[in-house]
DSSP file (Angstrom, degrees, kcal/mol; ACC not computed):
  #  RESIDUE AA STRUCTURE BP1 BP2  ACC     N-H-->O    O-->H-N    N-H-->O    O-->H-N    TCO  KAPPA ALPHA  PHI   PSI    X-CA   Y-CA   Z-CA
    1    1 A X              0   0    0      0, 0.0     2,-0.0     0, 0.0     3,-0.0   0.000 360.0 360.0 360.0 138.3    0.0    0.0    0.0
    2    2 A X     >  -     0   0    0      1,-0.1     4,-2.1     4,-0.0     5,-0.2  -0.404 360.0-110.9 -88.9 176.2    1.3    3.1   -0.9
    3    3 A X  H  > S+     0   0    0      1,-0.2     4,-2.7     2,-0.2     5,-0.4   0.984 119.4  42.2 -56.7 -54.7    2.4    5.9    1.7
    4    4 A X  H  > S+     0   0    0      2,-0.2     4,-0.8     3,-0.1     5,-0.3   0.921 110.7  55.2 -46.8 -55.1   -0.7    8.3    0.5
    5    5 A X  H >> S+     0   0    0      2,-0.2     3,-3.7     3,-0.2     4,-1.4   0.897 110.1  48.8 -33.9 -96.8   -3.1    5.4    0.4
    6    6 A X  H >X S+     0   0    0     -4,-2.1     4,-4.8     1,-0.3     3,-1.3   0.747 117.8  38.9   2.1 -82.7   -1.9    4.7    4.3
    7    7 A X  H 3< S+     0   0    0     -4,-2.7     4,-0.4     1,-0.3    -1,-0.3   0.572 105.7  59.7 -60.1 -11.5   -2.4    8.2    5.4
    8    8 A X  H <X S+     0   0    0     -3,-3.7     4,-0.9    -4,-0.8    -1,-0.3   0.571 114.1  50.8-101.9 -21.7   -5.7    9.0    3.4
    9    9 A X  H <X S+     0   0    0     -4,-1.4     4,-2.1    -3,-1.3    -2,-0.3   0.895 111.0  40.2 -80.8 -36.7   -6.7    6.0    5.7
   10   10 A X  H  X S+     0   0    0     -4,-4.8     4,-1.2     1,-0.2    -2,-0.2   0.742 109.9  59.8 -62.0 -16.8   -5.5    7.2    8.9
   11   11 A X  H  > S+     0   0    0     -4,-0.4     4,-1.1    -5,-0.3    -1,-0.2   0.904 109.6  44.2 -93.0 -39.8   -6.8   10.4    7.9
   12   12 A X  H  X S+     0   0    0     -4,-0.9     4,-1.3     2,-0.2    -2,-0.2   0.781 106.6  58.4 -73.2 -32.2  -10.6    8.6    7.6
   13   13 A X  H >X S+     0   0    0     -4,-2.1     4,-0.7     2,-0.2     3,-0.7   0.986 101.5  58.4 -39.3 -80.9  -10.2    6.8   10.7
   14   14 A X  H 3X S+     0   0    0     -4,-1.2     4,-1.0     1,-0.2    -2,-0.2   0.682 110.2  37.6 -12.4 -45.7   -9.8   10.2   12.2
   15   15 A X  H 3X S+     0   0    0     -4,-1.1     4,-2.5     2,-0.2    -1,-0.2   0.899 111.8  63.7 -88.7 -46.7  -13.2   11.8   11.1
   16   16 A X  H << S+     0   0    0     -4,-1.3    -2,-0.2    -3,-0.7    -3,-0.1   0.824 110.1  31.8 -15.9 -77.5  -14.4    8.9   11.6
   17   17 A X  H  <>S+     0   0    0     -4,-0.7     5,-0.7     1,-0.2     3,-0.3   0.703 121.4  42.6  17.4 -95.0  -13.7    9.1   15.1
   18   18 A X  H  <5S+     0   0    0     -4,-1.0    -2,-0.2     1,-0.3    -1,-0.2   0.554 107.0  61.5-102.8  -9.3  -13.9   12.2   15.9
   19   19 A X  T  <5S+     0   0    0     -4,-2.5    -1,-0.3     1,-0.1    -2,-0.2   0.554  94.1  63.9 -68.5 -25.4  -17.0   12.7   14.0
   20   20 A X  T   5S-     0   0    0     -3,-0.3    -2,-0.2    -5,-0.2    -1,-0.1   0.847 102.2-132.4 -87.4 -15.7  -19.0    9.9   16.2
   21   21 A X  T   5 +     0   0    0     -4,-0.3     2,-0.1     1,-0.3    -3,-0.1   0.769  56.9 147.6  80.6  25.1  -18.4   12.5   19.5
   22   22 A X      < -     0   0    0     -5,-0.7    -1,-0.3     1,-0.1    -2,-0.1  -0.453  65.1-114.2 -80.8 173.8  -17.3    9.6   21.5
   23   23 A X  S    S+     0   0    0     -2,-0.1     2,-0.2    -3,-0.1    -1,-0.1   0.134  78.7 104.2 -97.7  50.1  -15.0    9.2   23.9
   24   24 A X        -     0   0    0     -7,-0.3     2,-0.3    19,-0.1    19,-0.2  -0.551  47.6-165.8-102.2-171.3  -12.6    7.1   22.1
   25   25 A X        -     0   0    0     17,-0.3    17,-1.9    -2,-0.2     2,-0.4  -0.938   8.9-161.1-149.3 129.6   -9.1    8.5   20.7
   26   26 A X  E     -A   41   0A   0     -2,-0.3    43,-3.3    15,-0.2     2,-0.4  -0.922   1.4-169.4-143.7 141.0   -6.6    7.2   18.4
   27   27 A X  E     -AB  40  68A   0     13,-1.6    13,-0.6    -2,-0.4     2,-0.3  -0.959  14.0-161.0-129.6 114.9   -3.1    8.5   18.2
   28   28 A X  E     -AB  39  67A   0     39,-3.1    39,-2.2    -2,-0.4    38,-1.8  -0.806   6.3-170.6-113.7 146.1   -1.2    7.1   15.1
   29   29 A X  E     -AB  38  65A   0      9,-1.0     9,-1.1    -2,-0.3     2,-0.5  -0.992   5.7-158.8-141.7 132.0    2.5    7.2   14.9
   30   30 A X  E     -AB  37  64A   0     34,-1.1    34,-1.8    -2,-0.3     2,-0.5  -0.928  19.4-122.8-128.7 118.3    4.6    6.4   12.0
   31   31 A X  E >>  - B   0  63A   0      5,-2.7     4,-2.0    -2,-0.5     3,-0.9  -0.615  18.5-144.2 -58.9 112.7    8.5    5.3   12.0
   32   32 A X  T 34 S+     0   0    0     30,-0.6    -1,-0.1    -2,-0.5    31,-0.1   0.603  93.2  39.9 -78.6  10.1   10.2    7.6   10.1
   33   33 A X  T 34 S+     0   0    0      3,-0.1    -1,-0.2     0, 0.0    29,-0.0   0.416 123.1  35.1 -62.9 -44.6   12.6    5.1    8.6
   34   34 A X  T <4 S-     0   0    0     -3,-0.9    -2,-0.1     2,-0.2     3,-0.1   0.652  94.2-135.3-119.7 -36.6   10.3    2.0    7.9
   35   35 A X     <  +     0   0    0     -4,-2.0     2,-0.2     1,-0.3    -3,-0.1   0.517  55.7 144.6  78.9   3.5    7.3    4.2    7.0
   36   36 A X        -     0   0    0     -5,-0.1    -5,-2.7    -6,-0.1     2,-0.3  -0.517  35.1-152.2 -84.0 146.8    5.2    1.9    9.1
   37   37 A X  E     -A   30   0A   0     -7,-0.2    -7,-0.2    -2,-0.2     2,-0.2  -0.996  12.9-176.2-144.4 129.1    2.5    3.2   11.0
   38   38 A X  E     -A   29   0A   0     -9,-1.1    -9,-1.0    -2,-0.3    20,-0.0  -0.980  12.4-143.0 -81.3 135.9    1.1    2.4   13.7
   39   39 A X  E     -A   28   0A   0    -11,-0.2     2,-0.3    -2,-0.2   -11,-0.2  -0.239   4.6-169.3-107.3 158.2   -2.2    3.4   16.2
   40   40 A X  E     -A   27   0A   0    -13,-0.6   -13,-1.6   -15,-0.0     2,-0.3  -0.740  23.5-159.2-108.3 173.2   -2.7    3.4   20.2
   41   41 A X  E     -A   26   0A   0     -2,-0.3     2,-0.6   -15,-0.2   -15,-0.2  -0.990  19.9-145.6-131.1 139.9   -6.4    4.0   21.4
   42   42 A X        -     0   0    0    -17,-1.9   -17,-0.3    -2,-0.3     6,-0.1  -0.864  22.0-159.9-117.2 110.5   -8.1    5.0   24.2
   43   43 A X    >   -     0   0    0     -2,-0.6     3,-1.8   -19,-0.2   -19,-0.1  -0.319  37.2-102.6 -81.9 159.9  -11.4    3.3   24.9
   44   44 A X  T 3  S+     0   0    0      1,-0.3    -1,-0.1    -2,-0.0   -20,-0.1   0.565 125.2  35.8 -41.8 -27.9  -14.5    4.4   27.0
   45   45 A X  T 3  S+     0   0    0      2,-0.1     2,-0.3     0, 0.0    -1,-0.3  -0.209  97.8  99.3-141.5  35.7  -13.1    1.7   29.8
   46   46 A X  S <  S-     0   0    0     -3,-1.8    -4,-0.0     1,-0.0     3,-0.0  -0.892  78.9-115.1-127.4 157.5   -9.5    2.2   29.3
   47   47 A X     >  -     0   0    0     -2,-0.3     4,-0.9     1,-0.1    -4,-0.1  -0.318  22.0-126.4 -81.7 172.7   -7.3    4.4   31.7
   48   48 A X  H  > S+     0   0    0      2,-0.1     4,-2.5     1,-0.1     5,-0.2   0.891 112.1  63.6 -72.4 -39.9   -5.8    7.7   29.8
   49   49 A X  H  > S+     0   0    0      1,-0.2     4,-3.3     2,-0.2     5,-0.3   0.814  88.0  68.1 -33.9 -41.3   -2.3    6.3   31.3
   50   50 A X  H >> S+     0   0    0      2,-0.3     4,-3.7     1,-0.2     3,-1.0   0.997 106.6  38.6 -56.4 -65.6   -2.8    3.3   29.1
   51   51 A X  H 3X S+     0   0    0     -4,-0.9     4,-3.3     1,-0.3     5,-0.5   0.920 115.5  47.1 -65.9 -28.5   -2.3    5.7   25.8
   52   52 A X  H 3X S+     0   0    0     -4,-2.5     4,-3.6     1,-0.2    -1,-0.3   0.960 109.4  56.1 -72.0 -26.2    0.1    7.7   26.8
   53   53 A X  H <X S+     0   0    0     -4,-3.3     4,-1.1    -3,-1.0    -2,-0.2   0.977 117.3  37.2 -46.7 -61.7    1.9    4.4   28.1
   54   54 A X  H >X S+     0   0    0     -4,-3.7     4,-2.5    -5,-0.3     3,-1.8   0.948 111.6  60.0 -65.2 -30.4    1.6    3.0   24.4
   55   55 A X  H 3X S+     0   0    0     -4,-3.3     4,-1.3     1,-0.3    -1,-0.2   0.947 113.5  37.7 -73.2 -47.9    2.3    6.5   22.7
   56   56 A X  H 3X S+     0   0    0     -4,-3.6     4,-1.0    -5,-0.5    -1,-0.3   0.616 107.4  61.3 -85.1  16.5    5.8    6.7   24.5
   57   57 A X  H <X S+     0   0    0     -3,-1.8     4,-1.9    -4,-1.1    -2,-0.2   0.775 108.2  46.6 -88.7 -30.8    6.7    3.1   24.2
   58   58 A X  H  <>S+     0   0    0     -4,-2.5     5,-1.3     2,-0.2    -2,-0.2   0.710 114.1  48.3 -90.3  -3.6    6.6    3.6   20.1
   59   59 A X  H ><5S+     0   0    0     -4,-1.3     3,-5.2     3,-0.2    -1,-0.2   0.891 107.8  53.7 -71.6 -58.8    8.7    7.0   20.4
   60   60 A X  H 3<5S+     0   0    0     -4,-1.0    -2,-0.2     1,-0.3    -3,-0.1   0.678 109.1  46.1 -19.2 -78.7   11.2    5.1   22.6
   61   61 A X  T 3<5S-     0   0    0     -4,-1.9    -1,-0.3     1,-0.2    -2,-0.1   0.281 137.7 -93.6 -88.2   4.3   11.5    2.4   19.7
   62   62 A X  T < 5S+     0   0    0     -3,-5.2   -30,-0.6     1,-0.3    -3,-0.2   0.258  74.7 146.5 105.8  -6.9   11.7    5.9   17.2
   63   63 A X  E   < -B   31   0A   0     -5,-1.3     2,-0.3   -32,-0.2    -1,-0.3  -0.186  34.8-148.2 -33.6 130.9    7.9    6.6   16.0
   64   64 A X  E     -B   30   0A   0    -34,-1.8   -34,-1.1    -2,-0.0     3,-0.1  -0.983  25.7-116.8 -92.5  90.0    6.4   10.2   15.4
   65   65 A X  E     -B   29   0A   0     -2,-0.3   -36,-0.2   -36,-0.3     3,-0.1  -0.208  32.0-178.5 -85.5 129.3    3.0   10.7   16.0
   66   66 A X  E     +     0   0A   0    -38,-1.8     2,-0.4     1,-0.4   -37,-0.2   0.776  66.5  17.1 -96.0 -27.6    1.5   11.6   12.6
   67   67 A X  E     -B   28   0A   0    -39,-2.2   -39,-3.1    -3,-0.1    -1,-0.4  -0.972  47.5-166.0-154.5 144.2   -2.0   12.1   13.9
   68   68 A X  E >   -B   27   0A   0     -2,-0.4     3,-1.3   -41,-0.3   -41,-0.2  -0.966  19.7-149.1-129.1 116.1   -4.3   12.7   17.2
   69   69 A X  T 3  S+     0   0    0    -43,-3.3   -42,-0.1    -2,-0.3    -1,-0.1   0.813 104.1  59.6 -65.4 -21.4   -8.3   12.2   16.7
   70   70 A X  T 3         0   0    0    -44,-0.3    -1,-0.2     1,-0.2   -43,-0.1   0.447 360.0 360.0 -73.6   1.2   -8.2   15.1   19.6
   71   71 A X    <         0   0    0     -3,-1.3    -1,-0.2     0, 0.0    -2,-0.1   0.447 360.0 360.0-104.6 360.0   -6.3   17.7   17.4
């Protein structure tokens, strides 16, 4: 899949989202090396700690966060 293809999907997840007025959240994070992109989420019955837990495990490992459904 190409990179645009990727991102014109994260970007529709995103409205998606943020369009239903729930309280979930998706934070998508991309290597800038590998081009692989990955999400964390925060669900209705998940702590907030949880995402930031995932958000800084995939910077550690060198991931960018390319998009925030809160932004």
């Amino acid at each position: 899949m190409s990179r645009l293809a990727r991102l014109t999907n994260v970007l529709v997840t995103l409205l998606v989202v943020t369009g239903c007025g729930s309280s979930y959240r998706v934070i998508v994070l991309q290597h800038p090396t590998t081009k692989q992109t990955v999400h964390c989420t925060r669900t209705p019955s998940s702590w907030p700690t949880d995402l930031h837990t995932c958000v800084r495990g995939y910077e550690k490992a060198g991931y960018i966060v390319v998009g925030d459904s809160d932004k």
